[in-house]
C-alpha positions as CSV (number, residue, x, y, z in Angstrom):
1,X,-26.8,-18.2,46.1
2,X,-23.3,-18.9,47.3
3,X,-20.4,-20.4,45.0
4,X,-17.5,-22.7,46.1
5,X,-14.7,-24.0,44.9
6,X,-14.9,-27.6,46.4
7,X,-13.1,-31.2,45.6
8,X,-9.4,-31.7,43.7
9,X,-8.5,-28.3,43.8
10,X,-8.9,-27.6,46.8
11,X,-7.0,-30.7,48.1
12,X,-4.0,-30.3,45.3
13,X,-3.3,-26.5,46.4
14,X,-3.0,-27.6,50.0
15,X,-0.6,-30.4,48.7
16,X,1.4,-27.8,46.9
17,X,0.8,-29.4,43.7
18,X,-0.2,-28.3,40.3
19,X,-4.0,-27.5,40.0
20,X,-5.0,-28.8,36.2
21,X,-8.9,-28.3,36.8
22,X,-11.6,-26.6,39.2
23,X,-14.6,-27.7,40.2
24,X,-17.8,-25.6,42.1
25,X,-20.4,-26.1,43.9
26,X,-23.9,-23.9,44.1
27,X,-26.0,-23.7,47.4
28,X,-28.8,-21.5,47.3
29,X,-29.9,-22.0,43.9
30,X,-32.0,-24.0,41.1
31,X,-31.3,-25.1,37.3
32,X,-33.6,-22.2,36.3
33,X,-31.8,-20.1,38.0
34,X,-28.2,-21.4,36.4
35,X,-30.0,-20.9,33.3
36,X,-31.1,-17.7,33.7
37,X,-27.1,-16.6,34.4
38,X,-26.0,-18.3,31.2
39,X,-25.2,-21.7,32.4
40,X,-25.6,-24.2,30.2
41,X,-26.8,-27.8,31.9
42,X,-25.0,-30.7,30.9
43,X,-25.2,-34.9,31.5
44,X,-29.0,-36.2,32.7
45,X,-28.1,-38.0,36.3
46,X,-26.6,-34.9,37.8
47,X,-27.6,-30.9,38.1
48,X,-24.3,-29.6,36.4
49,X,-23.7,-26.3,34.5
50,X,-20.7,-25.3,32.4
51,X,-19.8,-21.5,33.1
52,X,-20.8,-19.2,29.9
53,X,-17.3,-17.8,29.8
54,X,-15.0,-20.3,31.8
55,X,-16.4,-23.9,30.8
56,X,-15.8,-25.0,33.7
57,X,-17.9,-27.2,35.8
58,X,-20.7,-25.6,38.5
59,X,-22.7,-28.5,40.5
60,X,-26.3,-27.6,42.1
61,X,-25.2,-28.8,46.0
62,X,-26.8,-32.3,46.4
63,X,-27.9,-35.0,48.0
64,X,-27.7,-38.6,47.3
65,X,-30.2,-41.5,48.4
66,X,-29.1,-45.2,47.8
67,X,-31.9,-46.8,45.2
68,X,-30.1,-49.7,43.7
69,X,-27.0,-51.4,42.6
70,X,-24.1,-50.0,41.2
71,X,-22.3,-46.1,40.3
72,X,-25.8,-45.4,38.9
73,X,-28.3,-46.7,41.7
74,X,-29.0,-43.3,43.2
75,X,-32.0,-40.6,43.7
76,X,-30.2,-37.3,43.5
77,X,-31.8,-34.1,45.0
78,X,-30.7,-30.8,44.0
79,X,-33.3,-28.4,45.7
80,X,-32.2,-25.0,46.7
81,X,-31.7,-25.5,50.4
82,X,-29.1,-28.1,50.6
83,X,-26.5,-27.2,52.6
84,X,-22.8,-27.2,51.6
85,X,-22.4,-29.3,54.4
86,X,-24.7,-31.8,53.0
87,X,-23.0,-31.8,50.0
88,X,-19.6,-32.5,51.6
89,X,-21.1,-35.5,53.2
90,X,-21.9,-37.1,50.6
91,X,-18.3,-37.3,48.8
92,X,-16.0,-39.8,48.8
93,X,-12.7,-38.8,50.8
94,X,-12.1,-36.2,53.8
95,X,-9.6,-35.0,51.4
96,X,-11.9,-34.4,48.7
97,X,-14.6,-32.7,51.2
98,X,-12.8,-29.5,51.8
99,X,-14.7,-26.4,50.3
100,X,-13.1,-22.5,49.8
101,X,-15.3,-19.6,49.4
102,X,-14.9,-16.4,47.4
103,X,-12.7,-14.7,50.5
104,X,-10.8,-18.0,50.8
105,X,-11.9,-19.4,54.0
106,X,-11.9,-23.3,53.6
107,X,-14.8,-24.9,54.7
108,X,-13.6,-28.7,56.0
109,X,-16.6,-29.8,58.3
110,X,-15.1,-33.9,58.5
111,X,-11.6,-33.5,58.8
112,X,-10.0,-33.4,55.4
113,X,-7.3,-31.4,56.2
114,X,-5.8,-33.4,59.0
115,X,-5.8,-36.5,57.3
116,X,-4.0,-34.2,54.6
117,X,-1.4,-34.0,57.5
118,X,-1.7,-37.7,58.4
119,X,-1.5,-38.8,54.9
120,X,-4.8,-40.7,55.2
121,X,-7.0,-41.8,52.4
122,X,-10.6,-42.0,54.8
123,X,-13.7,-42.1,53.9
124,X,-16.5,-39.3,54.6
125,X,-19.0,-41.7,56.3
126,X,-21.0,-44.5,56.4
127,X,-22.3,-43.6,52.9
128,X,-19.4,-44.6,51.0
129,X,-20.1,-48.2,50.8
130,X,-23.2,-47.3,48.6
131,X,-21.1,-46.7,45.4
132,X,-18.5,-49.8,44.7
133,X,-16.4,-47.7,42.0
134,X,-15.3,-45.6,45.4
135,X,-13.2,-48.9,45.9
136,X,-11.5,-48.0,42.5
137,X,-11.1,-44.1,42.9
138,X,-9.8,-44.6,46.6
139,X,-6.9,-47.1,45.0
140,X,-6.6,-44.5,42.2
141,X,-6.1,-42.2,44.7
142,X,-3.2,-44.4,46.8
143,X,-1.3,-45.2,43.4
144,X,-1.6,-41.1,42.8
145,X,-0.2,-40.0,46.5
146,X,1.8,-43.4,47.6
147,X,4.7,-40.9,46.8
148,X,4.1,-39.0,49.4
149,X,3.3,-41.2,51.9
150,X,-0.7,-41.8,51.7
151,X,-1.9,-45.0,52.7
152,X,-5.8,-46.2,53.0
153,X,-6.9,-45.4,56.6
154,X,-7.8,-48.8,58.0
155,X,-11.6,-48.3,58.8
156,X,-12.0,-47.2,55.3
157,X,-10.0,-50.7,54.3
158,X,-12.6,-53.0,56.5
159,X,-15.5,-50.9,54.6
160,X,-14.5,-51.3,51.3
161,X,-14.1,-55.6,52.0
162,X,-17.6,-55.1,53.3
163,X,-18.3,-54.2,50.0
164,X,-16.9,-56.1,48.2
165,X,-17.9,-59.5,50.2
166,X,-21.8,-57.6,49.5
167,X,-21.6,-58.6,46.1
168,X,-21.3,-54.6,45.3
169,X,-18.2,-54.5,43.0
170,X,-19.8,-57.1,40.4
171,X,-22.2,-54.4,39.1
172,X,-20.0,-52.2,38.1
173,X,-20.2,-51.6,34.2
174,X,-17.3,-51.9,32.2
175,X,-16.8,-48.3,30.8
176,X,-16.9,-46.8,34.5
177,X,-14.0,-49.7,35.1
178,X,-11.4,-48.9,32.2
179,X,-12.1,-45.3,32.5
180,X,-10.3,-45.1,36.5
181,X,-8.3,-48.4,35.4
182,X,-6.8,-46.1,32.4
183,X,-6.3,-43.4,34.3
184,X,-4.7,-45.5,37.3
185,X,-2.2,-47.4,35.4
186,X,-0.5,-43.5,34.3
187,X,-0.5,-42.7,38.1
188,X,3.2,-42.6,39.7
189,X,2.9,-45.7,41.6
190,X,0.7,-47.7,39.3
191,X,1.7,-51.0,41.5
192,X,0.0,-49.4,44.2
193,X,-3.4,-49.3,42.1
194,X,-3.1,-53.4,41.9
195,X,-2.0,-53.6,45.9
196,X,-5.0,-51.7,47.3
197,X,-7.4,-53.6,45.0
198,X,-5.8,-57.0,46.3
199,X,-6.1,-56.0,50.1
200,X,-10.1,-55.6,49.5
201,X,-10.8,-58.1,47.6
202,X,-11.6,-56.2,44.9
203,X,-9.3,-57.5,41.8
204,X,-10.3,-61.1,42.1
205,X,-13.7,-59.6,41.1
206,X,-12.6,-57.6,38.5
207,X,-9.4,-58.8,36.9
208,X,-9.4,-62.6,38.5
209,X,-6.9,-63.5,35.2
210,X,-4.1,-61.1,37.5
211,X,-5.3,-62.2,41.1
212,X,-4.5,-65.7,40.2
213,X,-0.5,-64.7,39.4
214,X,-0.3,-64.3,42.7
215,X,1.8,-66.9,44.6
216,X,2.3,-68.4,41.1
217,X,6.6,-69.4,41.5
218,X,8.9,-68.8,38.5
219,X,12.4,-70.2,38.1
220,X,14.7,-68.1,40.9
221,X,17.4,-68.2,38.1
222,X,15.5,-65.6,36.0
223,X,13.0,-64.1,38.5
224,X,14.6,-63.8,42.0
225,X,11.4,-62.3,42.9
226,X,10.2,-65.9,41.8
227,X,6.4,-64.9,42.3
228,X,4.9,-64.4,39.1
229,X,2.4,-61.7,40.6
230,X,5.0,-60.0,42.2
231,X,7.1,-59.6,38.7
232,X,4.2,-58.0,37.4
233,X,4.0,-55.0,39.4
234,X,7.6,-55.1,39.2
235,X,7.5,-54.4,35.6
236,X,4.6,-52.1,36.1
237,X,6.9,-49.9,37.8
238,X,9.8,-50.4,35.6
239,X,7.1,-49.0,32.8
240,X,6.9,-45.6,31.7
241,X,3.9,-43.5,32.6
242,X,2.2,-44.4,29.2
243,X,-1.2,-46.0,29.1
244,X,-0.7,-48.5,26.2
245,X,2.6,-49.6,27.7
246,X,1.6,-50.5,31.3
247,X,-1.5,-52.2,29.8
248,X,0.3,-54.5,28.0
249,X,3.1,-54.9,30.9
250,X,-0.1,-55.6,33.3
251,X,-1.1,-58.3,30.8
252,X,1.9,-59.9,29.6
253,X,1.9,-62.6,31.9
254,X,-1.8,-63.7,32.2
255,X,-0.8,-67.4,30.9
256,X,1.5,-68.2,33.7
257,X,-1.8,-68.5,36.0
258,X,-2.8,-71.3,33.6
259,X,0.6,-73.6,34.0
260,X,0.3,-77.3,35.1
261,X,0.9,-77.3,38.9
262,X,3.3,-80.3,37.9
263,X,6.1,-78.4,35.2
264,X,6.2,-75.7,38.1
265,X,8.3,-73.5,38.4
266,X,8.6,-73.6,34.6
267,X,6.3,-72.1,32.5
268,X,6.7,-73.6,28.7
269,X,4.0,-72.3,26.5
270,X,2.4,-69.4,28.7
271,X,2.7,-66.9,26.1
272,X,0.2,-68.7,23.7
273,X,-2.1,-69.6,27.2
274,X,-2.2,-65.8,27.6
275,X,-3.5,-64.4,24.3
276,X,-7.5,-65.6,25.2
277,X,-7.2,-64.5,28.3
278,X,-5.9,-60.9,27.2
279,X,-8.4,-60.9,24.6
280,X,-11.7,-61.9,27.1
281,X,-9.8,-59.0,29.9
282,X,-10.0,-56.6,26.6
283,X,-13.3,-57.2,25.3
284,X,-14.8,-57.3,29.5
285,X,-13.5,-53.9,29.4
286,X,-14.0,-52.9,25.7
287,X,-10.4,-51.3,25.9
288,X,-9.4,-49.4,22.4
289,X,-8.1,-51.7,19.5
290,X,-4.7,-50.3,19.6
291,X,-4.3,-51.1,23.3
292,X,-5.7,-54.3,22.8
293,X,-3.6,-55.3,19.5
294,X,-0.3,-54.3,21.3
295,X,-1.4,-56.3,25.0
296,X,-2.2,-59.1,22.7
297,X,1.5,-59.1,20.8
298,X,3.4,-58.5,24.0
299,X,1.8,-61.4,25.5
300,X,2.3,-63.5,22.9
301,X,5.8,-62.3,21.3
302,X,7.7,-61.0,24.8
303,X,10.0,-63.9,25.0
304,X,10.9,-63.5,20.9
305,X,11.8,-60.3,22.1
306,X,14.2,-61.3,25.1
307,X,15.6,-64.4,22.8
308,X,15.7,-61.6,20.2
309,X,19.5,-62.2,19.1
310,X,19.1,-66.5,19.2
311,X,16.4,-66.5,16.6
312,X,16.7,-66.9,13.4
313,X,16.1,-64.2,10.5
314,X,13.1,-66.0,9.5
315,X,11.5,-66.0,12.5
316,X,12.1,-62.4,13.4
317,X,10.4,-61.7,10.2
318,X,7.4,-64.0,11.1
319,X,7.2,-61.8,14.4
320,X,7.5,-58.8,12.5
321,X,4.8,-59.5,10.1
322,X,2.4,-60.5,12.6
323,X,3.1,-57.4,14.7
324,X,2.2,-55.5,11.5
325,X,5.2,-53.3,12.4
326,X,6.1,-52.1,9.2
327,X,2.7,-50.5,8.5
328,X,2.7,-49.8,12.5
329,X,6.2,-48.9,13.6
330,X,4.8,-46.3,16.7
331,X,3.4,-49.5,17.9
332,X,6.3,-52.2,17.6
333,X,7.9,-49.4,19.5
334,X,6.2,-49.0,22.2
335,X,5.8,-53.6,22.1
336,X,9.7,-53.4,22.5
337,X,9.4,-50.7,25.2
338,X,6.9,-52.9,26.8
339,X,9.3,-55.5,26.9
340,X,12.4,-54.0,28.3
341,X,10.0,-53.0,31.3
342,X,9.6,-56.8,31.3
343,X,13.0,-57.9,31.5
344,X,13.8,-54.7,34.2
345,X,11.2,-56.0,36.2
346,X,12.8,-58.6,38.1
347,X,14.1,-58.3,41.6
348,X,17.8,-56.9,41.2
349,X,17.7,-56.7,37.4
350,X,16.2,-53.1,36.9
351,X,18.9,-51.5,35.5
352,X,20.5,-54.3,33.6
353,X,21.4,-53.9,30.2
354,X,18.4,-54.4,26.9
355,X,20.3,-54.6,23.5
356,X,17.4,-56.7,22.1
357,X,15.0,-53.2,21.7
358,X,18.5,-51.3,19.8
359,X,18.5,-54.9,17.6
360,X,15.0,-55.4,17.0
361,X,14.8,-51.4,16.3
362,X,17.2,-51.8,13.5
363,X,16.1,-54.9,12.6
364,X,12.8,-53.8,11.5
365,X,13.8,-50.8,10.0
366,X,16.5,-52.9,7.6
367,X,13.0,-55.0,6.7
368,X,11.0,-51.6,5.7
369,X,14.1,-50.4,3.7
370,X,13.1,-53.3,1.2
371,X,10.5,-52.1,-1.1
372,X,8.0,-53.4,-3.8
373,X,9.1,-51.4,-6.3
374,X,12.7,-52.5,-7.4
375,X,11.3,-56.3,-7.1
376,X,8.6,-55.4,-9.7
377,X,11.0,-53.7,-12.0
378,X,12.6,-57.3,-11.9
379,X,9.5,-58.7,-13.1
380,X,8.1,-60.0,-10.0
381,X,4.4,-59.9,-9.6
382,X,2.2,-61.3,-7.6
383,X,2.5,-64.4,-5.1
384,X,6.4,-64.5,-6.2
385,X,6.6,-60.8,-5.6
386,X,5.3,-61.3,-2.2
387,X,7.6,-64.7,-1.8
388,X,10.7,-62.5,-3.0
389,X,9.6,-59.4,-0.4
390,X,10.3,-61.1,2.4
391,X,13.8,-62.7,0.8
392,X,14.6,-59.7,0.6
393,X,13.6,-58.6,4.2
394,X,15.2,-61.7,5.8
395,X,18.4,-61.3,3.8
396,X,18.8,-57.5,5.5
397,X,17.5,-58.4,8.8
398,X,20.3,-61.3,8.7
399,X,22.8,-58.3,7.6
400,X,21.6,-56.7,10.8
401,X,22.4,-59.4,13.1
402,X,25.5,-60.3,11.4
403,X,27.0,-56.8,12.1
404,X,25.2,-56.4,15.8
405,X,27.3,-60.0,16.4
406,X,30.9,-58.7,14.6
């Protein structure tokens, strides 16, 4: 029975960056055997055992056989004499195939450490076009390391629009694609994520609703990037590294791909064209309610929020209510941070000036200040309470304004 420290860690050290988790791997050895050292098995596809003191993760070494469609369609065999060797084959990337044993020696049979040096994302063989959500983690991986100059090695590239023009992406199941979707989007270069899956093929199979943004124009005067696609991973950029907020920036602008070819380049009405589509991308990829609630009001409120100081009080209320953002202010924050990553991402405009998320801020707040109470005291009750409530709110967000205009 030999133990080795195998996969992320292994790569990360030799990147010189942080090492958050270790995996292992077990030759020599059987699940009654783990058991017998205090291993406790865990999942039903795969022969894994936490560690009785560490927790962490020790894999039986396997093999893999193709027996259907999809991340699931495999025979797995776990006997005691794979070899490491075998089990290296069957990962994804060189870089993820390098093995170090108990004295340190690394183990890198197909080449993971040069295409460390060549900044190569390359797959391990042939074997890799068995298992489409590959496509996904190797894009994962180029948002994760673009920094640092990875790129997808070109054979791996023409492989993965094999497998995509095989029909293999479309069985993918929904949780396997919002769980490296999710993680993607909080990568550095979560652009990147979007670029790699357009090169393949893959994101008109899985998020066709963004594909189509692609070569969509905009007004120059606005968007000097003028494609609308473009803009998008623009603002992705201009996004910080939180989940919620570069969901909703990817989103945003999902109605543009439904404009008449004939109003071109304008887009009049996209933000109410958008809120179905956001809602059938959400429910594909049964995404969280609070993700989906905020993608849903940034799509539909983002231009209230750039038009923020020529609307009237009224109507900042209405937009208020229906972002629930008095009972939810964490998430009318991050809509307005969404936003500003919206108006930054244009082509020469990232570092211009966003008074509207300062405005709105206060605006809101001046709205919450206004309670029930002192209204009831008055004798209000009722419908008229609730008619004099917002009075009362749109009197103090038009104080607001009046003093962000003096």
């Amino acid at each position: 029975m030999k133990i080795y420290l195998v996969g992320g860690a292994v790569r990360d050290r030799l990147l010189n960056r942080p090492v958050t988790e270790r995996d292992w791997v077990v030759v020599g050895a059987d699940a009654d055997r783990m058991q017998d050292l205090g291993y406790s098995p865990v999942g039903k596809d795969f022969p894994v055992f936490l560690h009785p003191e560490t927790g962490e993760e020790y894999a039986l070494a396997r093999t893999e056989r193709k027996s259907g469609h999809g991340y699931g369609g495999f025979t797995v065999n776990a006997d005691a004499n794979i070899t490491l060797e075998e089990d290296l084959l069957r990962r994804d990337l060189t870089i993820n195939a390098i093995a170090e044993d108990t004295d340190g020696k690394l183990i890198d049979p197909y080449g993971g450490q040069k295409d460390l040096e060549a900044r190569l994302l390359r797959h391990v063989s042939p074997a890799f076009a068995e298992d489409p959500l590959r496509i996904l983690r190797v894009a994962r991986f180029a948002a994760r390391y673009h920094h640092l100059g990875f790129s997808v090695a070109p054979e791996t590239m023409i492989l993965m629009r094999q497998m995509v023009e095989a029909g293999e992406v479309e069985y993918l199941v929904a949780e396997r694609v919002w769980k490296e979707v999710s993680r993607a989007l909080t990568e550095p270069d979560p652009d990147i994520f979007i670029r790699v899956l357009r090169d393949c093929g893959a994101l008109s199979v899985l998020l066709p609703e963004l594909e189509n943004l692609f070569g969509v124009p905009q007004p120059p005067k606005h968007h000097p990037e003028v494609d609308t696609g473009e803009h998008v991973l623009l603002a992705l950029r201009a996004a910080p590294a939180e989940l919620p907020l570069r969901f909703a920036v990817l989103l945003h602008d999902l109605g543009k791909g439904l404009t008449p070819e004939e109003i071109l380049p304008s887009h009049h009405g996209h933000e109410a064209a958008g809120v179905p589509l956001v809602k059938a991308v959400c429910e594909r990829w049964r995404t969280p309610k609070d993700l989906t609630a905020l993608a849903v009001g940034v799509c539909e409120y983002h231009l209230h929020c750039h038009r923020a100081f020529e609307l009237r009080p009224q109507t900042i209320m209405k937009m208020i209510r229906s972002l629930d953002a008095l009972r939810r202010p964490e998430r009318f924050e991050n809509f307005l941070r969404a936003c500003e990553a919206d108006a930054r991402g244009r082509e020469g405009l990232e570092n211009r000036d966003y008074p509207q998320v300062d405005f709105l801020r206060a605006a809101r707040d001046g709205a919450a200040a206004v309670t029930a109470e002192g209204l009831i005291k008055q004798g209000y009750q009722g419908a008229k309470l609730g008619q004099a409530l917002d009075r009362e709110r749109i009197k103090a967000i038009t104080k607001v304004k009046d003093d962000y205009i003096a």
